[in-house]
PAPA-85140 format. One record per residue (C-alpha): residue in three letters; x, y, z. Coordinates in nm, 4 decimals. Last residue first. Layout:
BEGIN
r; east; north; up
ALA; X; Y; Z $
...
# end
This chain:
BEGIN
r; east; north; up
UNK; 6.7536; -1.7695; 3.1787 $
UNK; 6.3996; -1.7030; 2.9390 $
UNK; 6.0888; -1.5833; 3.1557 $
UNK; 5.8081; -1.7821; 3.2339 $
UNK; 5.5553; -1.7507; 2.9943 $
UNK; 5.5374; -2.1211; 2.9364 $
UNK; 5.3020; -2.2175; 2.6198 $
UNK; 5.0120; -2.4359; 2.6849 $
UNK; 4.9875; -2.7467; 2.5678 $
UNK; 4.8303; -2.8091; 2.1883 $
UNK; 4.4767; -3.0049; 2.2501 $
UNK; 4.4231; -3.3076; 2.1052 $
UNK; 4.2627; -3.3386; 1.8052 $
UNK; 3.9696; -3.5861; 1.8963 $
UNK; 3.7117; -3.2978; 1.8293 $
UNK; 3.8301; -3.2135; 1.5028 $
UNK; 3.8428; -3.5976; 1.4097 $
UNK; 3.4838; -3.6820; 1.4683 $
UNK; 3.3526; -3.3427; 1.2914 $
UNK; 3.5802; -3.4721; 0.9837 $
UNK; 3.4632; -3.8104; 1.0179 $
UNK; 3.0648; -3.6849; 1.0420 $
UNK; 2.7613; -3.6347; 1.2644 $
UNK; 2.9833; -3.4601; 1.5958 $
UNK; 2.7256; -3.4914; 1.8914 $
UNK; 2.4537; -3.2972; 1.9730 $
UNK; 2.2952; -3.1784; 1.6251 $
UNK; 1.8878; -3.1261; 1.6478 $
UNK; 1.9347; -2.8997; 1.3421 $
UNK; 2.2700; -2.8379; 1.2580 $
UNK; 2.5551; -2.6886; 1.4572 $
UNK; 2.7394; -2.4438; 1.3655 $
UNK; 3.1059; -2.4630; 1.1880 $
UNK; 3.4065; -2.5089; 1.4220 $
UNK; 3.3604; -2.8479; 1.5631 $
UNK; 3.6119; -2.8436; 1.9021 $
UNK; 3.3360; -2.7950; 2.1483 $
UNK; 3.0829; -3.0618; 2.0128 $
UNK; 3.0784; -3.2957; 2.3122 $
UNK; 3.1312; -3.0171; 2.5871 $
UNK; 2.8637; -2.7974; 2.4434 $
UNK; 2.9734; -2.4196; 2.4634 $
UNK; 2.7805; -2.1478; 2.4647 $
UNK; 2.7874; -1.7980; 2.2311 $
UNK; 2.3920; -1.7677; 2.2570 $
UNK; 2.3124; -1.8127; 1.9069 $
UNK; 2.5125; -2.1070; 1.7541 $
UNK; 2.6075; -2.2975; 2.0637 $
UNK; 2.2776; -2.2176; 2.2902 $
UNK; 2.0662; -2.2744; 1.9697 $
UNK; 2.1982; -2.6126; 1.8818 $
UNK; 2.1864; -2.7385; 2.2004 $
UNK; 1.8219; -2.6473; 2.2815 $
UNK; 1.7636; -2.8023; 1.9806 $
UNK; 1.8932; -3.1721; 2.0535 $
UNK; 1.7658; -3.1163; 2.4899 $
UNK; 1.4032; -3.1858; 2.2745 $
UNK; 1.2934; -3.4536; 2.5343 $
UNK; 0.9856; -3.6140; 2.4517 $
UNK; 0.7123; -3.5088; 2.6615 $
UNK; 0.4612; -3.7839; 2.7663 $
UNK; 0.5491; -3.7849; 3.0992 $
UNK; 0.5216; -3.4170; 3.1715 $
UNK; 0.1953; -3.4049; 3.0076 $
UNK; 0.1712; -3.1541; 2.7062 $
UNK; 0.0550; -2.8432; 2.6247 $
UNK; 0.3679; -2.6774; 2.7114 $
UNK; 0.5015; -2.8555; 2.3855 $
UNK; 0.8540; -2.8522; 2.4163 $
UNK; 1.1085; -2.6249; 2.2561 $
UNK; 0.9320; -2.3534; 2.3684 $
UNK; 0.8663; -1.9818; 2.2566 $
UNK; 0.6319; -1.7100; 2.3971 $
UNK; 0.4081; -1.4871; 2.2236 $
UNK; 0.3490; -1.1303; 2.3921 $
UNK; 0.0201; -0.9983; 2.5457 $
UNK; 0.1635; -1.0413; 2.9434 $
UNK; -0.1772; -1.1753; 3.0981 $
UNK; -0.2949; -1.3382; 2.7084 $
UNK; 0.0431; -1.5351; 2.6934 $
UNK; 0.0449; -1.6251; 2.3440 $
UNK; 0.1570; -1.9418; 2.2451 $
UNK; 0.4293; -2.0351; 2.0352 $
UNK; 0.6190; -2.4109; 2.0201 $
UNK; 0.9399; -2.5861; 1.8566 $
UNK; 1.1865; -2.5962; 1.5186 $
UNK; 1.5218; -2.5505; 1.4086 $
UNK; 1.7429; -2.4491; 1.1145 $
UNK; 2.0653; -2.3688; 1.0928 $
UNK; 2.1208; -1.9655; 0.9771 $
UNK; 2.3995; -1.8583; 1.2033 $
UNK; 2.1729; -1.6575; 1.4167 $
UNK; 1.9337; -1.8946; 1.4757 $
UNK; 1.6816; -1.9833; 1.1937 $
UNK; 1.3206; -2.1204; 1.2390 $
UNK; 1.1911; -2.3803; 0.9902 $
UNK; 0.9958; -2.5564; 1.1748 $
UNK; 0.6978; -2.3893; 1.3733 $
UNK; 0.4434; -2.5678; 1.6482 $
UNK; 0.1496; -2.3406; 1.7254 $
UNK; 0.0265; -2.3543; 2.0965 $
UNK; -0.3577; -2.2483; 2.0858 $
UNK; -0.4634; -1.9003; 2.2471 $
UNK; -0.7248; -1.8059; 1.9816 $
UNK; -0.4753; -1.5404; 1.8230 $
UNK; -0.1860; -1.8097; 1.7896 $
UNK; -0.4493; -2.0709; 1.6075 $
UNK; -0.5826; -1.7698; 1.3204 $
UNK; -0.2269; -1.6814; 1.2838 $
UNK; -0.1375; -2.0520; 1.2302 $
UNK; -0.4286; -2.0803; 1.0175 $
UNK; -0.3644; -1.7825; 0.8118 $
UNK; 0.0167; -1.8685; 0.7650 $
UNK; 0.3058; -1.7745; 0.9957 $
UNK; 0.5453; -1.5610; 0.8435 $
UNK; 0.9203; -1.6557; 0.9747 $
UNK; 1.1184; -1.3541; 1.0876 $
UNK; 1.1732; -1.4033; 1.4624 $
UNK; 0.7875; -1.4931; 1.4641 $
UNK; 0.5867; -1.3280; 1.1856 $
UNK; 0.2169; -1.2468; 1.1534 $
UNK; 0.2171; -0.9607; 1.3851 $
UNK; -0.0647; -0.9412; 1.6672 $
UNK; -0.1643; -0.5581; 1.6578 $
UNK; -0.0584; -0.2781; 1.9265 $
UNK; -0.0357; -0.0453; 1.6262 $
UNK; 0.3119; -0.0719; 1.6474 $
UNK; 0.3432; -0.4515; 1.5919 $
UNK; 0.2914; -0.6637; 1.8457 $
UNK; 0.4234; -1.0700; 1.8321 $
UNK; 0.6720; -0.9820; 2.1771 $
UNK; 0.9436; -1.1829; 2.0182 $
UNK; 0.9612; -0.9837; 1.6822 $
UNK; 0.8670; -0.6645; 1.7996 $
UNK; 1.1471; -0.6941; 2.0398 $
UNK; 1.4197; -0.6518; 1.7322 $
UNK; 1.3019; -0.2233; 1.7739 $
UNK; 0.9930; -0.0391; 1.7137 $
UNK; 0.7533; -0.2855; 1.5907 $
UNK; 0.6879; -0.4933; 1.3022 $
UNK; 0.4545; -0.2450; 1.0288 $
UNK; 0.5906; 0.0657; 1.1607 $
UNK; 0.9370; -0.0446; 1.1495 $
UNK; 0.9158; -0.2148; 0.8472 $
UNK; 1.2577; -0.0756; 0.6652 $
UNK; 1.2456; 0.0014; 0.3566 $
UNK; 1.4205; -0.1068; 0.0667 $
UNK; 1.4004; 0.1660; -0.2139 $
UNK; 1.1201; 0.3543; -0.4612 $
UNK; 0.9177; 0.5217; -0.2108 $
UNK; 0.6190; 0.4256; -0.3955 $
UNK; 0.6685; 0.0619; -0.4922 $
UNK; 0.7937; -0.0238; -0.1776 $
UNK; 1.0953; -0.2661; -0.1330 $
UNK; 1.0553; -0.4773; 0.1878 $
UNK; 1.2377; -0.5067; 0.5146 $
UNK; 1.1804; -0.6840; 0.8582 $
UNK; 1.3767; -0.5843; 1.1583 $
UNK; 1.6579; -0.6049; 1.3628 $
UNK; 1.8759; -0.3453; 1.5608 $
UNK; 2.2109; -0.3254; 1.6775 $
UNK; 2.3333; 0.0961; 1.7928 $
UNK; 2.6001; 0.2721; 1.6005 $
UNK; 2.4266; 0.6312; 1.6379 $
UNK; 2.3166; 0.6227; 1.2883 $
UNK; 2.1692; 0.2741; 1.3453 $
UNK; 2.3736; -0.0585; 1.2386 $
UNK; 2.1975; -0.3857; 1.1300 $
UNK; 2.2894; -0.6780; 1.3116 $
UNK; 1.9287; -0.9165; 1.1851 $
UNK; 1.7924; -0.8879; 0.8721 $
UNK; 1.4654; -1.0142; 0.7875 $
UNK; 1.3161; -1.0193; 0.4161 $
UNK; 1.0036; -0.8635; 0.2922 $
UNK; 0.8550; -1.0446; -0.0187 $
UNK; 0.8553; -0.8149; -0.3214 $
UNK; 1.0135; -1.0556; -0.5559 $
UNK; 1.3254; -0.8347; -0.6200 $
UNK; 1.3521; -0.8443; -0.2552 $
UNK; 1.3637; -1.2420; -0.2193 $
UNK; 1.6340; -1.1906; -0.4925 $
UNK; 1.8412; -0.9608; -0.3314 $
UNK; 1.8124; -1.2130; 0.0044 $
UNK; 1.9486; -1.4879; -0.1833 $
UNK; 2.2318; -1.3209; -0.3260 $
UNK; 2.3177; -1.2234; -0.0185 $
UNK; 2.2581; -0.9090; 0.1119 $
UNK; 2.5870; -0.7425; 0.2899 $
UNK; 2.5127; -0.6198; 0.6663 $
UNK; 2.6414; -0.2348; 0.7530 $
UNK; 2.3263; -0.0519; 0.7309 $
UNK; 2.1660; -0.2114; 0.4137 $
UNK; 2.4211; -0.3944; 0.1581 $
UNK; 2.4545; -0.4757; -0.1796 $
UNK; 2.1445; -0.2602; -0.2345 $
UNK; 1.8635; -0.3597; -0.4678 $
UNK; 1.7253; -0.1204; -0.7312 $
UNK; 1.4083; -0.1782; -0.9084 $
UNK; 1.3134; 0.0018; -1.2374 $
UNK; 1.3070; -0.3195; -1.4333 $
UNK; 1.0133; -0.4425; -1.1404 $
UNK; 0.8165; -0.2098; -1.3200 $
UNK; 0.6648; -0.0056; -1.0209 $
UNK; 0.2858; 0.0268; -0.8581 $
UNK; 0.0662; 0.2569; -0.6623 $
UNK; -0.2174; 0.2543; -0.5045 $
UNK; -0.3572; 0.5939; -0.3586 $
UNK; -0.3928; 0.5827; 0.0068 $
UNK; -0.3184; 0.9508; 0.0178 $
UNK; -0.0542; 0.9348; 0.3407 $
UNK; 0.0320; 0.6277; 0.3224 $
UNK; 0.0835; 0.5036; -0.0284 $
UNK; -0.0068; 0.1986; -0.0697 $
UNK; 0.2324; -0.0476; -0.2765 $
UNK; 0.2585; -0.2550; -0.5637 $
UNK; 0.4711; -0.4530; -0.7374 $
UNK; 0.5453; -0.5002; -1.1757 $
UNK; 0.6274; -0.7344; -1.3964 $
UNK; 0.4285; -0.4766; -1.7271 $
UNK; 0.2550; -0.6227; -2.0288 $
UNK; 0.1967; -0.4303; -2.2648 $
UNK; -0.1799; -0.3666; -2.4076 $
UNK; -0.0244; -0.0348; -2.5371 $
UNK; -0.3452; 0.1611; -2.4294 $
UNK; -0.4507; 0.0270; -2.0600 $
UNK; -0.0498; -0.0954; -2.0172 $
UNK; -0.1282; -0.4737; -1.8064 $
UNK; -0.0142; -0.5504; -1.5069 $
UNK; 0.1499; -0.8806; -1.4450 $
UNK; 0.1728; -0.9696; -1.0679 $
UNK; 0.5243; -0.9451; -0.8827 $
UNK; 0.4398; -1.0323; -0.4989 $
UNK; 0.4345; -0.8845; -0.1722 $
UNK; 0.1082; -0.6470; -0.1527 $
UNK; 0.3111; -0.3796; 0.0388 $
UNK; 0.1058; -0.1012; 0.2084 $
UNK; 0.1807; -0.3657; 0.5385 $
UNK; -0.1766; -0.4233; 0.6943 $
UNK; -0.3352; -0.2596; 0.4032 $
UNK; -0.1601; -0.4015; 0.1532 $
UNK; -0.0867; -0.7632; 0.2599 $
UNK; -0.4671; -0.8195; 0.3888 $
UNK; -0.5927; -0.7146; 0.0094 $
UNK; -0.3411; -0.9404; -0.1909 $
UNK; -0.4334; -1.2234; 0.0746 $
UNK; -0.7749; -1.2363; -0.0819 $
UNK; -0.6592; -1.1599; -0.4464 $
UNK; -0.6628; -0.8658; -0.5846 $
UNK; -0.7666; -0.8832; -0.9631 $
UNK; -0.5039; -0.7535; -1.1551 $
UNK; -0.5675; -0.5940; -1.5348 $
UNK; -0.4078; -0.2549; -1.5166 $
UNK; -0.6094; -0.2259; -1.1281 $
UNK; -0.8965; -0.4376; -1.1139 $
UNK; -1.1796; -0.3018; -0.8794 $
UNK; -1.2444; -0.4222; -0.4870 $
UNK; -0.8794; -0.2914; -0.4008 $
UNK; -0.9981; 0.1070; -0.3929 $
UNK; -0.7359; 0.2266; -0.0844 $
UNK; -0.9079; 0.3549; 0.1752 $
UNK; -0.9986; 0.7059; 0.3191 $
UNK; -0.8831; 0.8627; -0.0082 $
UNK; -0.6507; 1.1655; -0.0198 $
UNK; -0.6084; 1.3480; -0.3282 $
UNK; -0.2961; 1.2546; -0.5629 $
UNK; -0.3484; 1.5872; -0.7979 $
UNK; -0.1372; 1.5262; -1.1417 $
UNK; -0.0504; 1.8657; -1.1858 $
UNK; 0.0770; 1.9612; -1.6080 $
UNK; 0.2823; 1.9268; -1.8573 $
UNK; 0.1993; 2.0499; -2.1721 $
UNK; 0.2356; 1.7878; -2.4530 $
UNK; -0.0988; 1.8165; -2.5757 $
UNK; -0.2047; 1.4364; -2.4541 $
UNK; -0.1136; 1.5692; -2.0928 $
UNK; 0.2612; 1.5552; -1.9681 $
UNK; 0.2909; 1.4785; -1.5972 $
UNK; 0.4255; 1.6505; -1.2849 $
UNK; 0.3338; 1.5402; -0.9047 $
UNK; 0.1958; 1.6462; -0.6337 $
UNK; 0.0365; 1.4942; -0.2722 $
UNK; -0.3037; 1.6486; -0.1958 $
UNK; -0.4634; 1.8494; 0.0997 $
UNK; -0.8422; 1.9187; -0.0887 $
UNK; -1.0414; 2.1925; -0.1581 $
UNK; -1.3257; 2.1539; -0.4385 $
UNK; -1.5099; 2.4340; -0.5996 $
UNK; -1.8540; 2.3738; -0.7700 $
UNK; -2.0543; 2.5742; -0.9572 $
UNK; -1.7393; 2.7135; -1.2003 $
UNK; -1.5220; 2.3903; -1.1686 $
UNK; -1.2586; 2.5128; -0.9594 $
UNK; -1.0626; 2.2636; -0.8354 $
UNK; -0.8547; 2.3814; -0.5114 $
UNK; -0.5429; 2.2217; -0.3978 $
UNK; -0.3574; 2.2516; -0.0618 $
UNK; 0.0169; 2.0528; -0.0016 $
UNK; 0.0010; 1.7083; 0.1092 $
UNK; 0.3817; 1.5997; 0.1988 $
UNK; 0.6522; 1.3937; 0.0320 $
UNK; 0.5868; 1.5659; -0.3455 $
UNK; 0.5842; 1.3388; -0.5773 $
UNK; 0.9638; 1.3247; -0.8154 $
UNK; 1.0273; 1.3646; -1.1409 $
UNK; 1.3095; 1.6006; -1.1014 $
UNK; 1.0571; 1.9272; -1.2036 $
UNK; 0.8638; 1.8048; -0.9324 $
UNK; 1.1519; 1.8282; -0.6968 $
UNK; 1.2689; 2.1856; -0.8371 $
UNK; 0.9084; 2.3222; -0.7511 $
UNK; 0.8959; 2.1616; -0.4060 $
UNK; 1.0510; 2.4196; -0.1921 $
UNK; 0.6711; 2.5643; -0.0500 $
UNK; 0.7733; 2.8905; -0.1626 $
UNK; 0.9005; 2.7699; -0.4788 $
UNK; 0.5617; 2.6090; -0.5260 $
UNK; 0.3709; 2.9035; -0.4262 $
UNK; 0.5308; 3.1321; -0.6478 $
UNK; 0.5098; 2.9004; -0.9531 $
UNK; 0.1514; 2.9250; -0.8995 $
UNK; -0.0628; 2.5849; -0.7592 $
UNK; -0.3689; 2.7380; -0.6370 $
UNK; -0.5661; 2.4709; -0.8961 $
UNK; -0.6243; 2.7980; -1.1072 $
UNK; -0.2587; 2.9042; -1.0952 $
UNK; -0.1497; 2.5450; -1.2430 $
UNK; -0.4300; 2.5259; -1.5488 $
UNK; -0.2395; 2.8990; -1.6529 $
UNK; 0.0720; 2.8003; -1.5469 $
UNK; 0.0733; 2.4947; -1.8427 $
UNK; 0.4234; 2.3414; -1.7679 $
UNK; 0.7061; 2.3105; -2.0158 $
UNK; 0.8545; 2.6572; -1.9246 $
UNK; 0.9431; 2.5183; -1.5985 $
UNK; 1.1691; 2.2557; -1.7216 $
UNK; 1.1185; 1.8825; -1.7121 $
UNK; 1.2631; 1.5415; -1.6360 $
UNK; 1.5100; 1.7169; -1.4721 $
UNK; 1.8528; 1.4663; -1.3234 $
UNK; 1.9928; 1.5383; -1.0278 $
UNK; 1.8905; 1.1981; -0.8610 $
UNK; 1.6982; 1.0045; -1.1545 $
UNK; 1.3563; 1.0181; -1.1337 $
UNK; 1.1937; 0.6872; -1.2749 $
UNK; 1.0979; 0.5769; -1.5580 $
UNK; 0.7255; 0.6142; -1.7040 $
UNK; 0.4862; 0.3581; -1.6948 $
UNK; 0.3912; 0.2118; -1.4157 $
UNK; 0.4385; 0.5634; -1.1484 $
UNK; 0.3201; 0.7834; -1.4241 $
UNK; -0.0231; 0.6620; -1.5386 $
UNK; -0.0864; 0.5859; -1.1225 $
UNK; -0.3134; 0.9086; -1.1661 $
UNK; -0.4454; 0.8104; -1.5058 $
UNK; -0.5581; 0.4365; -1.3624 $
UNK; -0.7213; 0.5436; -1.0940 $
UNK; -0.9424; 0.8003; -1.2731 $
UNK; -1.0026; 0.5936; -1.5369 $
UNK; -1.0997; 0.3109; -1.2646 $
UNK; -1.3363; 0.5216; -1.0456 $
UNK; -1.4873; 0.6557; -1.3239 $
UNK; -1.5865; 0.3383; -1.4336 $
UNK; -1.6732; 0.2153; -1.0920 $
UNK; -1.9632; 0.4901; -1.0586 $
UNK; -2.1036; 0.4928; -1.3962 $
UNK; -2.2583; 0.8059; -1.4982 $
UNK; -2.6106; 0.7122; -1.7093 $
UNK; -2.6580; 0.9146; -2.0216 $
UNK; -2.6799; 0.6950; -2.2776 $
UNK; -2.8010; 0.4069; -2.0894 $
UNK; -3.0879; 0.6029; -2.0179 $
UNK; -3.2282; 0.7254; -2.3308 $
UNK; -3.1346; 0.3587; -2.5002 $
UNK; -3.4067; 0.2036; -2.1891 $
UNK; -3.6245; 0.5048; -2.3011 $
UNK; -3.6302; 0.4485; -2.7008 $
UNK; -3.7040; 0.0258; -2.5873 $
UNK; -3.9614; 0.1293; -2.3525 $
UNK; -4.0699; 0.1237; -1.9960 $
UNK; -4.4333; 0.2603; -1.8878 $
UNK; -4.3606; 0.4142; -1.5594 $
UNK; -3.9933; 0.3976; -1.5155 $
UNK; -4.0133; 0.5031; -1.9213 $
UNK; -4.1967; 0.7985; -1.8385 $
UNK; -3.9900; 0.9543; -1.5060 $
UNK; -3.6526; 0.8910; -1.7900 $
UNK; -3.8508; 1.0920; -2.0944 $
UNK; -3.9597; 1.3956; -1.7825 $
UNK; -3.5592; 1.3891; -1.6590 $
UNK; -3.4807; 1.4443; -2.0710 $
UNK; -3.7394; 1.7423; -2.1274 $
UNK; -3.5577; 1.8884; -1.7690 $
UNK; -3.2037; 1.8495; -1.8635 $
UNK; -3.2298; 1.9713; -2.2108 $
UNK; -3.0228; 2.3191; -2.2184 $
UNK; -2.8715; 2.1102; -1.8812 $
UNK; -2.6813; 1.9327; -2.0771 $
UNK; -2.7280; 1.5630; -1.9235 $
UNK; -2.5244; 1.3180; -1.6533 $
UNK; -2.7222; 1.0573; -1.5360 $
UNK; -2.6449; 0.9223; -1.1685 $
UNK; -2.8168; 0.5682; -1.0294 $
UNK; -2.8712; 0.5764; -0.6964 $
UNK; -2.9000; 0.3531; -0.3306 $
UNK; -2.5269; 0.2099; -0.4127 $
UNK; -2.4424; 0.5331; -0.2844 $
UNK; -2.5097; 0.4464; 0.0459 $
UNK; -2.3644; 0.8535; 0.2048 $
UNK; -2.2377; 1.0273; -0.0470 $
UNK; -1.8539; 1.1141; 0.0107 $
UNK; -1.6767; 0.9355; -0.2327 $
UNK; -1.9689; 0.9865; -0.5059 $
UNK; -1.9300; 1.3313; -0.5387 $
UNK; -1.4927; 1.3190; -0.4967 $
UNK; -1.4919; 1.0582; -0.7973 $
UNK; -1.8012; 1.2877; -0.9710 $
UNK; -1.5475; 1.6487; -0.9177 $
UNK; -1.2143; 1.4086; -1.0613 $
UNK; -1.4340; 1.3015; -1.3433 $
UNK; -1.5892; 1.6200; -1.4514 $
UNK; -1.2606; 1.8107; -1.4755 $
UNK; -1.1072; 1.4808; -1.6724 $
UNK; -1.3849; 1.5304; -1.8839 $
UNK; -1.4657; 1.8748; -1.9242 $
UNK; -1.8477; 1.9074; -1.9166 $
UNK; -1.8008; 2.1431; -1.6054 $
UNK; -2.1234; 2.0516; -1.3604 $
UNK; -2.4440; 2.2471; -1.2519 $
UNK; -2.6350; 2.1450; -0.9183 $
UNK; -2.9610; 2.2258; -1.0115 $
UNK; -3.1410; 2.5308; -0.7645 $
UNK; -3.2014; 2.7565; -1.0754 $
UNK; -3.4092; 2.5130; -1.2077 $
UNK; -3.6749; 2.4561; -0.9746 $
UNK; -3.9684; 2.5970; -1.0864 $
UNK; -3.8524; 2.4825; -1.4480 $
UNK; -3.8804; 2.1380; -1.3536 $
UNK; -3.6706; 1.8482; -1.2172 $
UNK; -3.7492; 1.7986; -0.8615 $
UNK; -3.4990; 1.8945; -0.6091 $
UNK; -3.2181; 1.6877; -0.4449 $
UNK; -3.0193; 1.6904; -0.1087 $
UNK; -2.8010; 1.3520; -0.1102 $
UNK; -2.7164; 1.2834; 0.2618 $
UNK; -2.3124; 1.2961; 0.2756 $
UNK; -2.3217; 1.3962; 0.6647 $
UNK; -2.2202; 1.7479; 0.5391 $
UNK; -2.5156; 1.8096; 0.3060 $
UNK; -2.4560; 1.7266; -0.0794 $
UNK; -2.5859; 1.9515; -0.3511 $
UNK; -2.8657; 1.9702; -0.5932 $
UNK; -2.9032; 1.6699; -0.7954 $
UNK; -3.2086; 1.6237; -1.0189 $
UNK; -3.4473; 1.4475; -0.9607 $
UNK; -3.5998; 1.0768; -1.0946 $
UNK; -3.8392; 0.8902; -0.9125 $
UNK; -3.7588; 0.4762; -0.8613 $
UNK; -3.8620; 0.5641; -0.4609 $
UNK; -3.6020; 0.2821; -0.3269 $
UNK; -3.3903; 0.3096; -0.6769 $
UNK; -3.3465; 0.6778; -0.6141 $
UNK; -3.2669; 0.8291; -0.9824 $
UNK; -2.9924; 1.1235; -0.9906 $
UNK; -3.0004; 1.3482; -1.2772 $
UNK; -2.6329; 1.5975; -1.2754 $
UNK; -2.6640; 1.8926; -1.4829 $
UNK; -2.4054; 1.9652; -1.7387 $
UNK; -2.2315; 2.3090; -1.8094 $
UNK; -2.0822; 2.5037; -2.1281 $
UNK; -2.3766; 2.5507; -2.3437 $
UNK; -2.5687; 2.6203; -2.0164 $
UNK; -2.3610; 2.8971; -1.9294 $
UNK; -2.2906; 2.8911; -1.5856 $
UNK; -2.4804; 3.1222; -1.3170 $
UNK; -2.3055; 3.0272; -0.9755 $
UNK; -2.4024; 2.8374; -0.6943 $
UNK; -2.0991; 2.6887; -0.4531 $
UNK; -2.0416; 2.3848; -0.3225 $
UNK; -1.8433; 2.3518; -0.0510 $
UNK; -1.5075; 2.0794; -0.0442 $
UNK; -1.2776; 1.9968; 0.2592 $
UNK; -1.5403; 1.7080; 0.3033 $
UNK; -1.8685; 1.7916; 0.1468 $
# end
């Protein structure tokens, strides 16, 4: 197994479970004995010759769940078994009942299974659900602030997971998880659980158990994030799904609902990137900025955040004082705006170029999302026409995309290249507007007008306009010296 050996040992049988797996294909029942390190399932038959090769289990149930989420993670077509979980004082009278009623199937037998059988997507969901316990439901670190002290914490459960107050201080994170806070890197973890001992790298955090000790919550890395299950009640949708895993922000407040309070919690949610792990916040624990590197959100733009949709700023200031532009978004894990660097492109370029980091097409031009079709259209090579573009002094216009497949960046047009020359309609309107309000130019009919131009504006389009570019012009002042 994956970072993770399994290890026989002689467990008391009082205290263990053995694991019965059933192979639909063969419809025989075994019982488990370990994985190999492709994933195959290696499995014995159940009888007494055999016995000392079963694959014996903690009956503790969160210790049970965390080893059977890591079990079933790395088999190899799981969706080829069905797992039974037994005591193994009666493991191989009960494997002998199941092999019968395959055979010659009975009501007693059908109960006999269904009693024991380990469902996959179950423990998937409890598990899920308990580790993102803390980010939905519990308010957030406050800088400065401990949400607990050290002798709150069960050292005992901490030493055996490798996780002594030595080590943590060592590693500089004790006084951060003592804040509230997840650790920002993965850290080693081993789970003991007598015949089997799992290592993992795993993000930390604190959180009280149902004793009132506090104790690890283990955030263990996952090779996707699990969006085919509900999560507190929410169904992902279709373009839920592509939103998280090509951005880690899903981009909308869903209702999700407490799993023992029933309450029902506005909240967003975000992948985390270096576990996977899903995460989500109460949208009351949001915090907007009035401002992000030196340009002031509108009211507008705070509200787009609070929504979860990213939102494009343009004139931000670097540490070193330099412009840049770029998408930003609030993540749910983080806990702030952040900006989308790695999900755009390096630098304003990304936006005009249509890569993001990962050399992908992006599905925004100069910060307006195209939709599936239009994405679908640009990726095929078709000329896409847009409205609703902004120039810099947010009027609207509107023209052509295509991706230039020798160059891989999209290209923009007021005219569609597609077209004949002759049947073209002139668009000179737009080029106007975005030469005056973007590029600094001057436009000898409109040169007076002091506020931009609008969409496909030319001329002056009202009295005021009309009489602020009559005005005459005030002469010149002399600078010739005073006799």
């Amino acid at each position: 197994m994956d970072k993770q050996r399994i290890e026989k040992q002689q467990v008391p049988e009082q205290l263990s479970d053995i694991l019965l797996v059933l192979d639909r294909a063969k419809k025989k029942i075994q019982a488990v004995k370990d994985l190999d390190k492709n994933g195959k399932l290696k499995a014995v038959n159940p009888d007494r010759k055999h016995q000392e090769q079963f694959m014996k289990v903690d009956r503790g149930g969160d210790l049970f769940s965390n080893f059977f989420s890591n079990f079933i993670r790395q088999l190899k077509n799981p969706t080829n078994f069905s797992f039974f979980r037994v005591p193994a004082s009666v493991a191989i009278e009960a494997a002998e009942k199941m092999q019968q009623h395959l055979k010659s199937p009975t009501p007693e037998g059908e109960k006999l299974m269904r009693q024991h059988e380990v469902k996959a997507d179950a423990v998937k969901n409890n598990k899920q659900e308990n580790k993102n316990d803390m980010e939905t439901t519990h308010t957030p670190p406050e800088t400065g602030e401990f949400r607990y002290r050290p002798e709150q914490i069960d050292w005992e459960t901490m030493n055996n997971l490798g996780l002594s107050k030595e080590k943590l201080e060592k590693w500089k994170v004790l006084e951060p998880l003592l804040k509230g806070y997840k650790t920002n890197e993965l850290y080693p973890v081993s789970v003991n659980l007598e015949s089997a001992i799992i290592r993992m790298d795993a993000r930390i955090s604190l959180q009280p158990n149902g004793e009132g000790k506090v104790v690890a919550a283990i955030h263990g890395i996952r090779k996707a994030p699990n969006l085919d299950f509900a999560f507190f009640g929410h169904e992902f949708s279709k373009e839920d799904k592509e939103n998280l895993l090509k951005t880690r922000n899903m981009g909308r407040v869903v209702d999700l609902i407490h799993p023992k309070t029933n309450e029902v919690m506005p909240s967003i949610i975000s992948v985390d990137k270096l576990t996977n792990e899903l995460i989500a916040l109460q949208t009351k624990y949001m915090k907007i900025p009035d401002e992000i590197k030196g340009v002031a959100l509108s009211e507008e733009q705070k509200q787009t955040l609070m929504e979860g949709k990213p939102v494009y700023l343009e004139g931000m200031l670097s540490k070193k004082g330099e412009p840049f532009d770029t998408l930003v978004q609030f993540n749910a894990d983080k806990r702030f705006v952040e900006f989308m660097f790695d999900r755009t492109g390096p630098n304003a370029h990304s936006q005009e170029s249509g890569q993001n980091q990962s050399g992908e097409l992006s599905r925004s031009f100069r910060g307006k999302e195209l939709d599936d079709n239009q994405y679908q259209q640009l990726k095929e090579g078709q000329t896409v026409y847009l409205s609703g573009l902004k120039d810099k002094k947010g009027s609207e216009y509107q023209g052509y995309i295509t991706l230039n497949k020798e160059t891989n960046k999209v290209e923009f047009a007021f005219k569609n290249p597609n077209q004949l020359k002759d049947q073209i309609k002139p668009t000179e309107p737009h080029k106007t507007q975005t030469a005056v309000n973007s590029e600094g130019k001057t436009n000898e009919a409109t040169k007076k007008i002091k506020e931009p131009l609008k969409s496909g504006q030319q001329d002056p389009d009202s009295q005021k306009q009309q009489a602020q570019q009559e005005k005459p012009e005030k002469p010149a002042k002399s600078k010739g010296r005073k006799l």
